[in-house]
C-alpha positions, 0 to 999 in steps of 0.5 A: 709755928709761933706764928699760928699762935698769934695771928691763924687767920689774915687777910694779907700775906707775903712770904720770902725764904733763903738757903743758907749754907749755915748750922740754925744756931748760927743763923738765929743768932745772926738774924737777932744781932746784926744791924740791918742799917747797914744795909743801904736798901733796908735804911733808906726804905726804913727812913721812907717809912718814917723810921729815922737812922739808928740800929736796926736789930730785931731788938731795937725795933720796940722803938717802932712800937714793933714787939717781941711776941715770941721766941723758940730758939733756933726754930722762929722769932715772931715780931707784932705791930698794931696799928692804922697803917694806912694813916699818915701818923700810923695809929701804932699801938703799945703791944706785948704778947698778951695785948696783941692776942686780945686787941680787937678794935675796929678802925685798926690792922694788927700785922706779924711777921717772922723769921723760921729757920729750918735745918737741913744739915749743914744748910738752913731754911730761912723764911721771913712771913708777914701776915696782916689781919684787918679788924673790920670791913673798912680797915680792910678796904683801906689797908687794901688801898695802901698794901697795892703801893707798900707791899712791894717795898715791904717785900724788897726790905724782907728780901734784903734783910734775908741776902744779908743774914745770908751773907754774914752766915755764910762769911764766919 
């Protein structure tokens, strides 16, 4: 997987998966065009964030200093950020593929997150997996810290944003 490419090794993880009775080529394409604002969980917990309204499409995210750092079609997406996470300002780096791969920068956490797609005849697996690698000892502790109140936000935005490709796919 793709993912496997950018970051093998983390130190947080967290995963959510959907069925969705939909062909891959469709549900690839829904996941990279709809608007997640429209979603009134993933908006508001999004604004919480400190990311003001507006699109929310995968490719609107580099707003967010979050980047693209690979695609194979139909199969997976993988999205990157660099950053302090943990920090009131966020410390967000400007990333693409190459500078992720390399960064390595104590004081900082580099995180990846993905949607894989599975066929199954006329079903599909969809799997969104977020994976966090901490650069140093204090990053991780620090990091640590904040995923104990985050995380569960961070999974009910994933969650949210799988029930709503689901129900777009499932609608055409």
């Amino acid at each position: 997987m793709l993912i496997d490419e950018f970051l093998p090794e983390h130190d947080f993880i967290e995963t959510h998966s959907i069925s969705i009775h939909s062909d891959a080529a469709n549900v690839y394409r829904i996941a990279n065009e709809i608007d997640f604002s429209y979603s009134f969980i993933i908006r508001s917990l999004m604004y919480l964030r400190g990311m003001p309204g507006g699109s929310l499409r995968i490719r609107d995210l580099n707003r967010y200093k979050f980047e693209m750092l690979g695609t194979t079609v139909n199969k997976e997406m993988v999205i990157g950020l660099i950053g302090k996470f943990w920090t009131l300002g966020g410390g967000l780096q400007t990333i693409d593929a190459k500078r992720f791969r390399s960064f390595d920068r104590t004081g900082f956490a580099k995180a990846v997150w993905n949607f894989s797609l599975d066929a199954d005849g006329d079903r599909t697996r969809l799997t969104t997996e977020t994976r966090i690698k901490c650069l140093d000892p204090e990053s991780r502790r620090s990091f640590g810290r904040y995923w104990m109140f985050i995380q569960p936000f961070s999974g009910l935005i994933r969650i949210e944003m799988l029930k709503t490709i689901k129900r777009k796919a499932e609608k055409i």
